[in-house]
N, C-alpha and C positions, 0 to 999 in steps of 0.2 A: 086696254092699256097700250096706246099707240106709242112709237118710240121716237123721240124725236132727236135731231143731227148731233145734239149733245150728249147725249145718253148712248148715242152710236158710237163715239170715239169713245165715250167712257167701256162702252163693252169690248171696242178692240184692242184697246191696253191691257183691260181684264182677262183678256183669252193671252195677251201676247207673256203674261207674268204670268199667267197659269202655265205655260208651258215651260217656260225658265221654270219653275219652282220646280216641276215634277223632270226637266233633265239634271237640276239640282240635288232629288232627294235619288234620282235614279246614278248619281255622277259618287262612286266609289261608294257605293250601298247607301248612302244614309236612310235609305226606307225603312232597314232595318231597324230602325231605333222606333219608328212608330207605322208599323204597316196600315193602319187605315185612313192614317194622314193624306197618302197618299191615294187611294181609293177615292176617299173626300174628294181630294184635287181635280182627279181625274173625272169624277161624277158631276162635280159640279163645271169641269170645261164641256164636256158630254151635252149634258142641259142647256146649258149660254146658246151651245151650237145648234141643237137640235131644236128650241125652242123659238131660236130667232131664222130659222131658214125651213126647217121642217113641220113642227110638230104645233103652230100658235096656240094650241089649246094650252101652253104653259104661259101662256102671255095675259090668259085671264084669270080674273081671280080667285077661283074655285083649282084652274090647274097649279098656278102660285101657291096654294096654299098647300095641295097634296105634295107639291117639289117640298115646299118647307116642313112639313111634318116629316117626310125621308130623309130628309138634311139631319134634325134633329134626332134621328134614330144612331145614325152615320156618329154624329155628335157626341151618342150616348157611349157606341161602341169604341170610338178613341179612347174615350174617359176612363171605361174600361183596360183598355191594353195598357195605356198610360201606367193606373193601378198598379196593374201586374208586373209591370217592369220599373218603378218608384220603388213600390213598397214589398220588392219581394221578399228580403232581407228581416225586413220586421215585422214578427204576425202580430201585435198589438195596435199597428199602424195600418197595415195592410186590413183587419176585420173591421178596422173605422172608416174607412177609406172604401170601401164593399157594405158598410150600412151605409153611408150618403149617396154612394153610390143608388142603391137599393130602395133609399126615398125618393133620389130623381125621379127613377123610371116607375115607381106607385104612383108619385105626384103629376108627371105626365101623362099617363095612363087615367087619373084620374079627371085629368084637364080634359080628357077626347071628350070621357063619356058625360060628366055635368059639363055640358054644354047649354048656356040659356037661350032662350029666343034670340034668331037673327033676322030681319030682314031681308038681306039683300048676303050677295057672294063675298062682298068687301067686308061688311059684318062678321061673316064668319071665319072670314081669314084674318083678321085683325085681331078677333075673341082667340082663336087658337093658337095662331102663332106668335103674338106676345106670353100667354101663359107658359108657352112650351120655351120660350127663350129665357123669359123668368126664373123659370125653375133651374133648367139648365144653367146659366149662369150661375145661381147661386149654388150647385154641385160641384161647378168649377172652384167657386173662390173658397169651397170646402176642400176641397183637394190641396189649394196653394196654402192654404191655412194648415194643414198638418203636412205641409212640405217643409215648411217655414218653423214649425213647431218642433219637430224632429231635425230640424235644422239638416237637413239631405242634399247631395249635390245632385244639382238636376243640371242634365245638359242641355247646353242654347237652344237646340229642336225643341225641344219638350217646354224649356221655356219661355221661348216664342209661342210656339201653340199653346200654350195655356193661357197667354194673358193676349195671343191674338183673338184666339176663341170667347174670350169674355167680351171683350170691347167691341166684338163684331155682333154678339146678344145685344148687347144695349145699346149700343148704335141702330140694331133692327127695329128695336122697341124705340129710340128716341124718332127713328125715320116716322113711325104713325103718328107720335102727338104733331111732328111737323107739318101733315098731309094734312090732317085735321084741323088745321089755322091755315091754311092754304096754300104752302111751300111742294118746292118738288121734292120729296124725299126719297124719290127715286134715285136722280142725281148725287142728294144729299150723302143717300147711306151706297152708293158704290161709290163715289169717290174719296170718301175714308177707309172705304173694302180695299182699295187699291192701295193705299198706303200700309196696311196689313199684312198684303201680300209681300209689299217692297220687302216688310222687316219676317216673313217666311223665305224669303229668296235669301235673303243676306244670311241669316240662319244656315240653312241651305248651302250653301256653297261657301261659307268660312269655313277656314282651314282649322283641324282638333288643336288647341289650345296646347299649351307646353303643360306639362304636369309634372309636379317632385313627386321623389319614391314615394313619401309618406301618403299624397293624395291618391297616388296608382292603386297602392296598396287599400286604403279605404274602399277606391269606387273598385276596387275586384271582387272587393266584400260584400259590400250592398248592391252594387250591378254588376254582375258578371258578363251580363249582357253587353256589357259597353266596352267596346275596344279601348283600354287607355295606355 
């Protein structure tokens, strides 16, 4: 997987937003609102670096696929916290929200192990981590669907990462039918990652929104967690 002059500057914008985002969510706490957002951030700047100057075993496609299968664990566990600080307020919401969760990570778990014939390492990375984006995505757009249903205030972090975190799954999964007709989808799917990042950054460092008593009041109820 050679990288070529385009893809280089797409990777040093990539690292240069990754860092804004993470002195973003580190600039008057905002980590707090989703601790492994940031984790994410940091793991995946971690990787970019280690893989393009250290470590090329992630630059093939057997190591790519092992980075994307730990991406998607990372993925599960946000979804997770996410959970826990949406829907604390409501246990009828919250045990819906912890079974979708719950078929995610069967149905992922299930994608490792039927696994069908691959030929090759691009094979196997292409069967796996489309499935695993698959899935995940659609636990996400389970989550915004009883966010949406219970009509909940979710703040800008949470949602930005939820609807950045979808669109960056299927954007993974559109990057393969692209490679597959003969496109760079390398290219393709970091430089819509980039534009994802832009709107986690802006997330990120916007200032908390004016709230009346009545909203304060609300989100004290349902997030307590949440400074308002």
């Amino acid at each position: 997987m050679p990288i070529s002059t385009l893809d280089w500057c797409i990777v040093l914008v990539s690292r240069t937003l990754l860092v804004a985002l993470i002195l973003g969510l580190l600039r008057g706490r905002r980590y707090r609102y989703c601790y492994t957002i940031l984790i994410y951030i940091v793991t995946q700047l971690a990787t970019n670096v280690l893989a393009t100057h250290f470590f090329p075993f992630f630059l093939t496609w057997i190591g790519w696929t092992i980075k994307e299968i730990f991406y998607a664990f990372l993925r599960l566990i946000i979804f997770t916290e996410m959970s826990i600080l949406v829907f604390r307020a409501l246990p009828r919401a919250r045990i819906r929200a912890y079974a979708a969760l719950l078929a995610t990570s069967i149905s992922i778990a299930l994608a490792l192990i039927w696994l069908g014939p691959t030929k090759t390492d691009y094979d196997l990375g292409r069967e796996l981590t489309i499935r695993i984006a698959y899935i995940t995505a659609l636990g996400l757009i389970s989550m915004a669907a009883f966010i949406s249903w219970y009509r909940l205030p979710l703040h800008r972090i949470h949602k930005s990462i939820l609807h950045g975190m979808v669109w960056l799954l299927l954007l993974h999964i559109a990057s393969f039918f692209l490679r597959d007709h003969g496109f760079n989808s390398g290219s393709f799917f970091n430089s819509f990652q980039i534009i994802i990042y832009i709107a986690w950054i802006r997330a990120a460092w916007a200032p908390e929104p004016a709230l009346s008593l009545e909203e304060r009041k609300v989100i004290r109820y349902l997030q307590p967690w949440r400074s308002a």
